[in-house]
N, C-alpha and C positions, 0 to 999 in steps of 0.2 A: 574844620579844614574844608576847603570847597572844591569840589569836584575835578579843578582841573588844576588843583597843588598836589594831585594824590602822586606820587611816585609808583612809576608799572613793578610789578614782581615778578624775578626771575628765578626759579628756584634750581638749582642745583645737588642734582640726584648724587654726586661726588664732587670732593674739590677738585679746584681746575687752580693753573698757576697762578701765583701770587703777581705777577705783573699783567696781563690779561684782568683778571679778577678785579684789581685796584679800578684798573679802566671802566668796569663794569658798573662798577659800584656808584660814579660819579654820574650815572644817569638812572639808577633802578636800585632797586630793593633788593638786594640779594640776598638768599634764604636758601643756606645749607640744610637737607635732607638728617636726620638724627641718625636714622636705617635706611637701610633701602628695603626692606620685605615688602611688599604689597601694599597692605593697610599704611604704612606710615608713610609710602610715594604720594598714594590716594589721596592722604588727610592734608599734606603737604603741599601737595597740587591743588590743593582747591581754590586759590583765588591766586595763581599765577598767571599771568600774561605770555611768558615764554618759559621753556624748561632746557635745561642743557642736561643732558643725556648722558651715564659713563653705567647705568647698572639696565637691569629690564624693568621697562615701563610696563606695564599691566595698564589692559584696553581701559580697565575703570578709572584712572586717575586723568584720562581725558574725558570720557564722559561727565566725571564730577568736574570740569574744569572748566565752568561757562567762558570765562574771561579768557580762555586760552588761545591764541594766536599762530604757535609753532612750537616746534619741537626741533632740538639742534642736536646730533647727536656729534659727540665732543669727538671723532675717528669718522673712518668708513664705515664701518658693516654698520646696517642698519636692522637687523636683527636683531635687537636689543628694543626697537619701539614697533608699536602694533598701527603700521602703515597704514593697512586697510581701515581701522576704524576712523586716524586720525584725518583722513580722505575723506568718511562719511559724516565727519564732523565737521571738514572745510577746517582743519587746523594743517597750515604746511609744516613739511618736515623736508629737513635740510643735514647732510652729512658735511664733511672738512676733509675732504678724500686728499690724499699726497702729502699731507702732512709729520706721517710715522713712516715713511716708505721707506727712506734712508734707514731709519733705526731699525727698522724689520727685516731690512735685508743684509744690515751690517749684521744682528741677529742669526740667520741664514745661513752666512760664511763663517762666522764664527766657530756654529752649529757643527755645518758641514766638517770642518778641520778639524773639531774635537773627536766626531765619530772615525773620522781616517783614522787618523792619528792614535784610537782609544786613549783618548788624553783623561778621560773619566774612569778608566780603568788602572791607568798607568798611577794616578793620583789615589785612588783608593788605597791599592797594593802596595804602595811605596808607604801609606801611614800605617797600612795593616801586618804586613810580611816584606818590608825591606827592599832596599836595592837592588838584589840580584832575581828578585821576584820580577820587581816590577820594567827592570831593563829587560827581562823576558820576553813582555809584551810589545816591544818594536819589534818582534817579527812579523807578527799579525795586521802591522801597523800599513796603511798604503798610501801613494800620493794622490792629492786632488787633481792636478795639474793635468789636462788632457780627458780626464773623466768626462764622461753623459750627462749632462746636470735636464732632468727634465721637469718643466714647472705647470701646473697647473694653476690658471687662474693669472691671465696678464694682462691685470691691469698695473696701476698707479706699482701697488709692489713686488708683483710679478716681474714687471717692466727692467725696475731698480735690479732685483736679483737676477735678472739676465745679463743685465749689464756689467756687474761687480763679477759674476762667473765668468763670461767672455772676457771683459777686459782683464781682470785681476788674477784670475787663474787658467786662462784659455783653454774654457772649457768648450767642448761643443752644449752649445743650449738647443734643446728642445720647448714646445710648449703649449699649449693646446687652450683654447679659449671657446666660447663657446656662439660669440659676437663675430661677427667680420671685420671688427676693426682691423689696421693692420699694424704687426709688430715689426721692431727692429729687423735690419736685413741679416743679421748674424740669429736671429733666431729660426728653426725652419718649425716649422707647423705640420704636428701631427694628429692622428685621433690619439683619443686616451688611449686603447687597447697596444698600440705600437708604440706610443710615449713609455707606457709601462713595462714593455717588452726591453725596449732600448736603454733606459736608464740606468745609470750606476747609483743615483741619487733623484728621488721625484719629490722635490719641492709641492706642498698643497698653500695656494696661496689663490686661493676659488671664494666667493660669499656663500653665505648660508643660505639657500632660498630652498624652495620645491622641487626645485632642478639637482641637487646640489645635496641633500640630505642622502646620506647611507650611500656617496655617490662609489667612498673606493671601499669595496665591498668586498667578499672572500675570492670570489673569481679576476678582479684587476690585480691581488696581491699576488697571487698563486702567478700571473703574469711577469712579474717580478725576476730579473736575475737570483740566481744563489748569493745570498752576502750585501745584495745593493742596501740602499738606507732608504727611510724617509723619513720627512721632515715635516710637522704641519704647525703650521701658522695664520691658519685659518680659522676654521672651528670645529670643535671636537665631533658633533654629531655627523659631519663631513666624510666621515671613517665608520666603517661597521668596528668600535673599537672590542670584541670581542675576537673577530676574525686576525684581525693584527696583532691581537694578543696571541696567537693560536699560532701565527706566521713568525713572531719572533722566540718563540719559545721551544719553535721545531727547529729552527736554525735558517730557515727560509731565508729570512732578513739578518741582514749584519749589525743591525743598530736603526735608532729609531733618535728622532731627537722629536718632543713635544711640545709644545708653548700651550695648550688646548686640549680639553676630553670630554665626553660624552659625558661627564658631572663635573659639576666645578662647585667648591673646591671637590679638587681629586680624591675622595674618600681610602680613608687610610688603612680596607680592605681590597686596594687594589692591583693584581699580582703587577704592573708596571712598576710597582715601587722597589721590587726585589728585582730586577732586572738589572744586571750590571753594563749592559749593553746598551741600556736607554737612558736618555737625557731627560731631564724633566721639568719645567719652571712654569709657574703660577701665572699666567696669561701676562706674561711683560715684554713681548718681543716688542712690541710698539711702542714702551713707556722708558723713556730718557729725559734728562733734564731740555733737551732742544727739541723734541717731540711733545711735550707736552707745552708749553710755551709756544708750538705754531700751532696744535691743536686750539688750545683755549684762545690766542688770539684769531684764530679761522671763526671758533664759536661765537665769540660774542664779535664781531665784525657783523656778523648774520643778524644777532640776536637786534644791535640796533636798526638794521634794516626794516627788519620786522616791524619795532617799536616807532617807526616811521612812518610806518606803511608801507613798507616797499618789501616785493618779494626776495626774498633769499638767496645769496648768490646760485648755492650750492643746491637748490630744489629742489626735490625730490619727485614727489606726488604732483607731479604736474598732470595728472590727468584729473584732478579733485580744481583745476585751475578756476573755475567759473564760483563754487563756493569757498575756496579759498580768498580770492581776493575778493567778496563782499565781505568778511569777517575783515580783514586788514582795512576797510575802509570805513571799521566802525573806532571812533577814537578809543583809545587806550586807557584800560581800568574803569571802560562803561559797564 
């Protein structure tokens, strides 16, 4: 076969929707990942063109990737691919940001309503000790309606859950950003330490970066009302989650809902699991049948840009811009 019949390789670190997918396929190679631990990203990667993104990339599976192009990470948080190398490699990297935002913040309200309500408690006790147990627990029970909703981190789904809070539950939003961009006008802007003081509920809905690691810590909770909630749908190491564990367990916090922890999975020595008060789920706040379906069509939209030459909608590493587009301007699968 000669050299410019070869079809480009897109390897896919997780499956992405089957209508997106189809689309992909009818231009590239596409090559599902077996694992995802390290070595088999690595072994995988080694003669792709582009990579779509849903597990952690490990710096080596760009290094061994001569032919590699981009990297599309199938969401927003981009902490899942190792930026800086893929910059010193002149490989662009591109996220699909506002794509889950709806489903993460329907998530959110959800959330919120369960902890008022102790609807996780009410459901327990009603299978474990009966009706009269479990009609117990609407005393303890409170409304959303008019509540502090305070959100860290407003962007794309910050944005969305300020908006569903105000309009849908008229709540006062707080929310605190770290950017000067500016938010809705029903949001007012405060620092964390006052967002935390204020809140009957503090949404974490912040990226993962350097700024951002270990950010709410034992002294932001201790800030905390008696009883408020939080809610993180961000990332786990975003939380000193020991201290939170220490906060919910003294009675500080009224409930906790989690999408996210400090180890994933959650290891099944972890005292959150015994917690009647805390919500728990597998990192899905993002993942719906319509969120993944504009995810994976945001992704490969990108991925043939790339396979064009053309840079990436959604770009990332634009400061790698000068050896990024010499790489895109070498033909594909050279």
């Amino acid at each position: 076969m000669s050299p410019a019949s070869v079809r480009p390789v897109v390897m896919l670190t997780n499956a992405i929707h089957p209508r997106p997918l189809a689309r992909l396929q009818q231009h590239a190679d596409v090559r599902l990942a077996p694992a995802t631990d390290a070595a088999t990203l690595t072994r995988v990667a080694a003669d792709a063109d582009v990579i779509i993104v849903r597990a952690p990339l490990p710096p080596e599976a760009l290094s061994a990737s001569p032919r590699l192009r981009g990297v599309i990470r199938h969401g927003a948080g981009v902490d899942l691919i190792p930026v800086d190398e893929a910059s010193r490699l002149g490989v662009a990297v591109a996220n699909v940001p506002q794509a889950n935002a709806v489903s993460v913040a329907e998530y959110v309200v959800g959330q919120l309503l369960a902890l008022a309500h102790r609807l996780r408690q009410v459901d327990a006790t009603l299978r474990a000790q009966g009706w009269p147990a479990a009609r117990a627990l609407a005393d303890g029970s409170t409304e959303v309606a008019g509540k502090v909703v305070g959100i860290v981190g407003m962007g794309a789904i910050g944005a969305e859950v300020a908006r569903m809070c105000h309009e849908g539950l008229r709540a006062r939003v707080l929310g605190a950003r770290r950017s000067d961009a500016p938010m809705a006008p029903y949001v007012e802007a405060l620092p964390l330490p006052e967002l935390f003081a204020a809140a009957d509920v503090v949404v974490l809905a912040c990226p993962l970066n350097d700024s951002t690691r270990g950010l709410v810590d034992a002294a932001l909770l201790a800030r905390m009302k008696r009883g408020a909630f939080l809610i993180n749908v961000s990332r786990g190491p975003v939380v000193d989650e020991p201290a939170l564990i220490a906060a919910l367990r003294s009675g500080a916090l009224g409930g906790a809902a989690l999408d996210v922890f400090a180890e994933q999975p959650l290891p099944a020595s972890s005292p959150l699991l015994a917690m009647p008060h805390v919500i728990l789920s597998s990192h899905l706040a993002g993942i719906t049948e319509d969120s993944m379906r504009r995810m994976g069509e945001g992704a490969v939209d990108q991925v043939l840009q790339l396979l064009a030459g053309e840079l990436p909608r959604h770009w990332v590493n634009t400061q790698a811009g000068a050896a990024i587009r010499a790489r895109l301007a070498q033909p594909v699968s050279s």
